[in-house]
C-alpha positions, 0 to 999 in steps of 0.5 A: 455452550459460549459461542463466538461471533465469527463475525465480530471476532473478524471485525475485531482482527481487522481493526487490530491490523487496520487500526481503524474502525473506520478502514475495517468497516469499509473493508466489511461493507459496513459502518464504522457504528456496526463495527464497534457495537460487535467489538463491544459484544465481542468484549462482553462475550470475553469479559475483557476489553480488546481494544483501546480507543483513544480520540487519535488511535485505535490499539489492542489491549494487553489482553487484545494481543493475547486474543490476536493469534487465537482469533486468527487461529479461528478465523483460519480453521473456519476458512479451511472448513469452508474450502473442504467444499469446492466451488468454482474459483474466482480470480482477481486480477490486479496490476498496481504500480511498482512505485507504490509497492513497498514492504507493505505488499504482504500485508495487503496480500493477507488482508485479501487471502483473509477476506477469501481464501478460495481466491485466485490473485493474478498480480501484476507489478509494473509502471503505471503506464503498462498497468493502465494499458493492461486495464484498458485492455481489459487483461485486468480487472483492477488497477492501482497507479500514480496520475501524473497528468490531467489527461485521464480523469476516471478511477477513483483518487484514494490518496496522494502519494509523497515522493522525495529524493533518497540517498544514503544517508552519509551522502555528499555532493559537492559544490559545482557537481552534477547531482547523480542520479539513479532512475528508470529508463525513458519513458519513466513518468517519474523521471520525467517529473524529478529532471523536469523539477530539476530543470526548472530549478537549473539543477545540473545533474547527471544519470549514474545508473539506470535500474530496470525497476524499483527494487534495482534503483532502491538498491543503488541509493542504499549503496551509496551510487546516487540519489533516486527519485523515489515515493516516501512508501517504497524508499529501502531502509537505510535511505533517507530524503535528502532533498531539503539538506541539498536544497533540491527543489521539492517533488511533487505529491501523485494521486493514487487512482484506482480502476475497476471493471469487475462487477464481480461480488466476490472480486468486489469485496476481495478489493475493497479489502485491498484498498482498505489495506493499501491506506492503512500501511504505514508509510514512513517519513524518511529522515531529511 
């Protein structure tokens, strides 16, 4: 009887959703030359091609996204099988920043359920401030939040992070008015770095609405309230970075740094999946 690679038909799913050989292969604990010697297998297996690689992106063939779904299909049902067993469950416990989660969040949390569905994800969403506290604590065993300062210079730096001032795009401000804005309350770390930039830049401004979280401020940029402070990743549709068109003094990138405690081998590779997932999304670059 053919038989399937489970293995090679999860290395192939992973690539299709990470677009990259690369990102799937740090998610496998593997390397990228491992990875695509099981596609090719795989490939021969099926006697099709699945992907298509080009020098500057990775995409599923025509008959790559018909195999898409059945390979998930059995990805799943050998999961299910497995779980018919009981073990005892292991527990990820994460805080990440609200600023940094975005429309992306449940790819990131089906990349993780895929890499073990037994599981138990505890995820906590706050500032970077809180989730730090809640790590150092050891209440977490992972942590993903924005550096905004030399003070701390443990974790490991994943990726900068853009941000820039959203608004509506019909957005107006005029001459001789403060610029309205919408932020967190103090001692937000963003509204300090988006007044600090307009101080400096001898921006008046003035603050129009003040939002317990990031989905509130989102929602007042969007409803045409005021302009937010807000990174490229979790700015709402129908937003756009309307900072060159006002001449707004440029805000600064934020490192991403992750912290982890856990020597877990389960919860280890149950978060290198979420990294890999987390580079991978798509971060729009909102219209200027």
């Amino acid at each position: 009887m053919n038989t399937l690679d489970l293995e090679a038909v999860q290395a192939f799913v992973l690539v299709a959703d990470l677009r990259s050989f690369t990102r799937a292969a740090d998610a496998l604990n593997s390397t990228q030359s491992t990875v695509s010697l099981k596609l090719k297998r795989l490939e021969e297996r099926l006697g099709h091609r699945l992907i298509e690689r080009t020098p500057r992106m990775v995409r599923l063939s025509p008959k790559g996204e018909i195999f898409l779904q059945a390979a998930r299909t059995l990805l799943q049902a050998h999961d299910d099988a497995l779980s018919v067993l009981l073990r005892e469950r292991t527990t990820l416990k994460v805080g990440i920043s609200h600023h940094i989660v975005g429309p992306d969040l449940p790819l990131l949390l089906r990349h993780v359920h895929r890499s073990d569905p037994g599981l138990l994800v505890e995820l906590r969403v706050a500032s970077s401030r809180d989730v730090e506290a809640d790590f150092d604590r050891g209440a977490l065993d992972a942590a993903l939040v924005l550096r905004h300062d030399d003070n701390r210079r443990d974790g490991d730096t994943l990726q900068a992070e853009p941000f820039g001032w959203m608004a509506a795009p019909d957005w107006t401000q005029h001459d001789g008015d403060p610029l309205r804005l919408a932020t967190q309350a103090a001692p937000c770390r963003v509204r300090a770095m988006a007044i600090g930039a307009l101080q400096a830049a001898g921006v008046p401004w003035v603050e129009v609405f003040v939002g317990g979280g990031i989905a509130a401020i989102a929602a007042a940029a969007q409803a045409g309230l005021a302009v937010a402070p807000l990174a490229h990743r979790v700015a709402p549709l129908g937003t756009e970075d309307v900072g060159p068109r006002l001449r707004l003094p440029p805000l600064p990138a934020r490192d991403v740094v992750l912290y982890s405690a856990t020597r877990d081998v389960q919860v280890r590779a149950a978060l290198r999946t979420l990294v890999s997932a987390f580079r991978s999304a798509p971060v729009a670059s909102p219209a200027a």
